[in-house]
MILUM-355870 format. One line per field, with one value per residue: residue in one letter; chain; residue number from 1; x, y, z of N, C-alpha, C in turn. Coordinates in pm, 1 decimal. Layout:
BEGIN
aa <- c(a|...)
ch <- c(A|...)
i <- c(NUM|...)
nu <- c(X|...)
nv <- c(Y|...)
nw <- c(Z|...)
cau <- c(X|...)
cav <- c(Y|...)
caw <- c(Z|...)
cu <- c(X|...)
cv <- c(Y|...)
cw <- c(Z|...)
***
This chain:
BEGIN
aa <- c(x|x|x|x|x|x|x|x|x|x|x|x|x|x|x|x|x|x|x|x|x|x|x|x|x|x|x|x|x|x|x|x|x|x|x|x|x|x|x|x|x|x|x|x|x|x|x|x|x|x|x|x|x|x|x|x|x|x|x|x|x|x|x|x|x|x|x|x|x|x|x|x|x|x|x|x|x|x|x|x|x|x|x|x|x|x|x|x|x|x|x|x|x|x|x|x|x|x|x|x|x|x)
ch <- c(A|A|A|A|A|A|A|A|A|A|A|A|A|A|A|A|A|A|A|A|A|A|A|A|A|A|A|A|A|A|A|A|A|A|A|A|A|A|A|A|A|A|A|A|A|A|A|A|A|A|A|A|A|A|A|A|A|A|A|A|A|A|A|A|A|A|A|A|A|A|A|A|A|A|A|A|A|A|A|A|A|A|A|A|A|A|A|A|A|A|A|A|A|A|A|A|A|A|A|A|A|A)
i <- c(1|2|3|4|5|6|7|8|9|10|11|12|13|14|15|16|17|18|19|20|21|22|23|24|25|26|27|28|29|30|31|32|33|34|35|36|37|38|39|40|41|42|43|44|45|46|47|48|49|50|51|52|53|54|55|56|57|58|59|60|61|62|63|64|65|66|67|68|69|70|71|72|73|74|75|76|77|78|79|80|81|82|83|84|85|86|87|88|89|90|91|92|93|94|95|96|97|98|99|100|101|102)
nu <- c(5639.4|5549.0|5777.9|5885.4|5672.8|5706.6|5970.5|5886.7|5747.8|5953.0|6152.1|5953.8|5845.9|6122.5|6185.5|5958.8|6010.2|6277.6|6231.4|6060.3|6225.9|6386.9|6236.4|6177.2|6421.6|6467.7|6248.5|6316.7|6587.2|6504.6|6373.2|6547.9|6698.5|6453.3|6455.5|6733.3|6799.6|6534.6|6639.9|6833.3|6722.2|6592.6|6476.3|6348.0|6294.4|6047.5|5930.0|6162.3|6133.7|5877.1|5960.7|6112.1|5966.1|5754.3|5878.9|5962.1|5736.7|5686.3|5807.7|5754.2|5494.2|5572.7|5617.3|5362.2|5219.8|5366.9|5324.1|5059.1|5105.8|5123.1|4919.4|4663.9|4363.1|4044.0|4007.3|4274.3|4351.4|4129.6|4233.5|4467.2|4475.2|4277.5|4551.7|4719.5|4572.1|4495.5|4796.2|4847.7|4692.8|4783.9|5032.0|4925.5|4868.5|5081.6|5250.1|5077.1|5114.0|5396.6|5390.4|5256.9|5391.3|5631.1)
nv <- c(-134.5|116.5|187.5|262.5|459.6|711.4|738.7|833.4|1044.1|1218.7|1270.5|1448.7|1669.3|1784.4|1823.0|1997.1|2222.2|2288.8|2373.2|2610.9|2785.0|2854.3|2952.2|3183.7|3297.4|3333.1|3563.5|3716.2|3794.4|3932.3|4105.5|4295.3|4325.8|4444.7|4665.6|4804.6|4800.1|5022.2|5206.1|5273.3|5339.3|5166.7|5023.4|4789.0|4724.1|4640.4|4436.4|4221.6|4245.5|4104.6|3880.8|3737.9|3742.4|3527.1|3297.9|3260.9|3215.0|2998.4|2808.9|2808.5|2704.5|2453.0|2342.6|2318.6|2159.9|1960.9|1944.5|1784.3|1553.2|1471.3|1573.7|1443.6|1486.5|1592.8|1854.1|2023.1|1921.0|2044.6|2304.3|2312.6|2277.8|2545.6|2721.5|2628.1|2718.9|3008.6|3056.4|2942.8|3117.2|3356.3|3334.4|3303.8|3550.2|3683.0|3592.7|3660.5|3959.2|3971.1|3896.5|4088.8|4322.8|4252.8)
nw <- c(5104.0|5223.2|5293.1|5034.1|4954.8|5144.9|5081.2|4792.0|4885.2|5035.5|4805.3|4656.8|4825.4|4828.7|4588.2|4494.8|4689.5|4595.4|4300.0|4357.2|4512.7|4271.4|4115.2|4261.8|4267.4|4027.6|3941.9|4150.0|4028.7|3789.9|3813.4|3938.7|3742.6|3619.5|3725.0|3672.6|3430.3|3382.6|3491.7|3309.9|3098.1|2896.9|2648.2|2630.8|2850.1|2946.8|2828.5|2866.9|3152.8|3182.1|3096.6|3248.0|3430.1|3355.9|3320.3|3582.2|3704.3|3562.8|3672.6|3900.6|3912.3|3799.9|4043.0|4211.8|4033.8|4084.8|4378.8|4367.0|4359.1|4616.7|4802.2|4976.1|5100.4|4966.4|5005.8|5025.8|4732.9|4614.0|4659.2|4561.4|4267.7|4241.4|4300.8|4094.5|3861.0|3905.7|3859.8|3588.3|3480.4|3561.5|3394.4|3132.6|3064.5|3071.8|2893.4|2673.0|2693.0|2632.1|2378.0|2257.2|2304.0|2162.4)
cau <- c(5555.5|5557.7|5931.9|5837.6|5593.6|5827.9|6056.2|5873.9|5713.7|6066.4|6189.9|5877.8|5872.4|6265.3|6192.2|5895.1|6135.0|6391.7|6115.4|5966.8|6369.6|6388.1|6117.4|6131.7|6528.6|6437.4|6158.6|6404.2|6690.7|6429.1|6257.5|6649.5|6725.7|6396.7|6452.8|6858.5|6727.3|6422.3|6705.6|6909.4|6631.3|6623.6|6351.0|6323.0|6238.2|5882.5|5983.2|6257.0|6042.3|5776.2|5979.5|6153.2|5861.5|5693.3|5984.8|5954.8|5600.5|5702.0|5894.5|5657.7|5365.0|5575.6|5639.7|5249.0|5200.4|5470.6|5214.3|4957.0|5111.2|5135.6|4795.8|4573.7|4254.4|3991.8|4009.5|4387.5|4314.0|4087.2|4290.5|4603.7|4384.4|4290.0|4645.4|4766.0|4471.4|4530.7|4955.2|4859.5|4635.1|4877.9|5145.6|4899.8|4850.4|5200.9|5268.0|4954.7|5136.0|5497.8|5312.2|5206.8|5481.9|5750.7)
cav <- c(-37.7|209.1|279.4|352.8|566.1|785.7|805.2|939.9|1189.7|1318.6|1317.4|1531.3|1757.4|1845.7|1897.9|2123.4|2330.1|2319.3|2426.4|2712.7|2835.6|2900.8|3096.4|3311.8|3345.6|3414.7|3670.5|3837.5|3884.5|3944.8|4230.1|4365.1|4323.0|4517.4|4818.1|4852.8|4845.6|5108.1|5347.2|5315.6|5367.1|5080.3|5007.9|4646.0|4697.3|4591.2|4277.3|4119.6|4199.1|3973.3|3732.2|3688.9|3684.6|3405.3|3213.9|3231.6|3200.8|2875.4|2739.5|2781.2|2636.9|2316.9|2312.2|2322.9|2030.8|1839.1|1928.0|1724.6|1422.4|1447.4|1540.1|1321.0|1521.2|1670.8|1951.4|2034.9|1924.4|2198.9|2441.8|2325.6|2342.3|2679.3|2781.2|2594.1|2777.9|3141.7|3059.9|2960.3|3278.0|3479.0|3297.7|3336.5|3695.2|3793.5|3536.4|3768.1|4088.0|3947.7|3854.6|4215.1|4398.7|4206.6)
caw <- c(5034.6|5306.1|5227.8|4911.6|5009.8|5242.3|4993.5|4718.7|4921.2|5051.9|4690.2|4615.5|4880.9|4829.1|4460.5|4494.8|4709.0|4459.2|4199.7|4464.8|4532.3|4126.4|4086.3|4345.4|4222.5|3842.9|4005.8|4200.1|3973.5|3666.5|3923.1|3952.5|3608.0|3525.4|3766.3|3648.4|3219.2|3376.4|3511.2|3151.5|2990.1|2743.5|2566.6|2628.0|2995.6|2996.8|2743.1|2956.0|3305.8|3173.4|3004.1|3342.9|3542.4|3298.3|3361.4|3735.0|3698.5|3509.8|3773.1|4047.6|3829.5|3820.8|4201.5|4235.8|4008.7|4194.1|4494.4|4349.7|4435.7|4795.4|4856.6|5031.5|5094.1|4794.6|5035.4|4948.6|4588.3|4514.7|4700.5|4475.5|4137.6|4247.5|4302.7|3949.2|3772.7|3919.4|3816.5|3466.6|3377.4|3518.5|3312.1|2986.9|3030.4|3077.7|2777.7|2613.3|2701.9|2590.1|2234.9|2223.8|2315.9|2039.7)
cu <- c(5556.2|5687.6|5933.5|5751.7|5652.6|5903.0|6010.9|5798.0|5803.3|6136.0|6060.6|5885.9|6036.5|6274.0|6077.4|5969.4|6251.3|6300.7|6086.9|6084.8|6360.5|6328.7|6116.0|6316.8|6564.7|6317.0|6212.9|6496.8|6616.4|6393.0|6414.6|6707.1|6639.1|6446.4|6632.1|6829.6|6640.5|6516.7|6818.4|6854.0|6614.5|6472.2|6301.8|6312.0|6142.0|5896.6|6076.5|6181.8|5941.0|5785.7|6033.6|6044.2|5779.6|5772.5|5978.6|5827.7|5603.9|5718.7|5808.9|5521.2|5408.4|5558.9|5471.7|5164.8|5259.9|5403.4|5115.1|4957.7|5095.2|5036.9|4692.2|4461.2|4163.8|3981.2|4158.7|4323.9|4237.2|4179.8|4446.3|4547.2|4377.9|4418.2|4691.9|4684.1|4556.7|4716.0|4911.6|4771.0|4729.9|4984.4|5062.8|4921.6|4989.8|5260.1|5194.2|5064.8|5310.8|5457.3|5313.4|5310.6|5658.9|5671.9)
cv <- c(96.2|267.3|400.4|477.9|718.4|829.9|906.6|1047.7|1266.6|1353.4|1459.0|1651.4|1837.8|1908.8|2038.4|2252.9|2345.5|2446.6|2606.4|2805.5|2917.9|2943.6|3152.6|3383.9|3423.2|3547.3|3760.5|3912.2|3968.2|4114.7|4352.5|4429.4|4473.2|4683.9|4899.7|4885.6|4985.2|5232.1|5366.5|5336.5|5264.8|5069.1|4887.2|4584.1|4578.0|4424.1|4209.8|4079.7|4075.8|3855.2|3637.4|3639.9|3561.6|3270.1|3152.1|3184.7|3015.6|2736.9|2699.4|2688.9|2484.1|2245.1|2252.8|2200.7|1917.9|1820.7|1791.7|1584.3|1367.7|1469.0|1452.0|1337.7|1600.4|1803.0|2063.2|2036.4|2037.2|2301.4|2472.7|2363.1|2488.1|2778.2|2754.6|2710.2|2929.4|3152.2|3071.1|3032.1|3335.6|3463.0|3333.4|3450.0|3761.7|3751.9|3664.3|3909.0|4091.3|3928.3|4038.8|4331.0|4400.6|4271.4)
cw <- c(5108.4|5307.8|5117.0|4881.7|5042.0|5129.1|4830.4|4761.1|4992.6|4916.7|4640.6|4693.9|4836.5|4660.9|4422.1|4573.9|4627.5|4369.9|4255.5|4447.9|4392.6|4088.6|4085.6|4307.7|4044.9|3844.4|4026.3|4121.4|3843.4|3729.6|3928.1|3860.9|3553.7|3611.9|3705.7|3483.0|3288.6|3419.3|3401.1|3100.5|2925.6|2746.1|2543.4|2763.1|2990.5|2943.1|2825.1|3096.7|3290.3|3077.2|3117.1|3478.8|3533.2|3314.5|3480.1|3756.3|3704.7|3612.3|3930.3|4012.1|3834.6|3911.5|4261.3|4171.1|4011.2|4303.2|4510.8|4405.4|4558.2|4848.0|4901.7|5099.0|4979.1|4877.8|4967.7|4788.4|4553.8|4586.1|4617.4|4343.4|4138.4|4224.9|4116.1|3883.8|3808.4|3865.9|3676.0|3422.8|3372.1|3373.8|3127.6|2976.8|2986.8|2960.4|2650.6|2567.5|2632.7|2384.2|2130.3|2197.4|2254.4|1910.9)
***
């Protein structure tokens, strides 16, 4: 049982870094993306930045409820909730502001 154990909390850990990696890589190029459209001008800046950032958003939001598992104090637990919560506003809003701006 204790194998088992071990092992799914190295599978978890290695996938929330996976998760974390892809985020912060759909963030970055999204963030590159938006400043190279903002010096052509296009007109579909603001729409791609926060379709890419919702994306990354996405990605990190999963990583955070891959967290959940590995916790093993309610101290953690609310401090991951907290984090989930503050990810998925942002992720509504920018959803919100993507809504708005099609």
């Amino acid at each position: 049982m204790e194998l088992l154990q071990t092992v799914l909390y190295q599978i978890v850990e290695i996938s929330i870094l996976v998760f974390e990696y892809i985020g912060v890589a759909v963030i970055l190029l999204s963030g590159i993306k938006g400043i190279v459209n903002y010096v052509r001008r296009s007109p579909s800046t603001r729409l791609d930045l926060a379709k890419g950032l919702a994306m990354g958003l996405e990605f990190k939001l999963g990583s955070e409820i891959l967290r959940t598992v590995v916790v093993r104090e309610m101290q953690e637990l609310i401090f991951v909730a907290g984090i989930i919560a503050l990810r998925a506003v942002l992720t509504i809003l920018i959803h919100w502001e993507i809504k708005n701006e099609e």
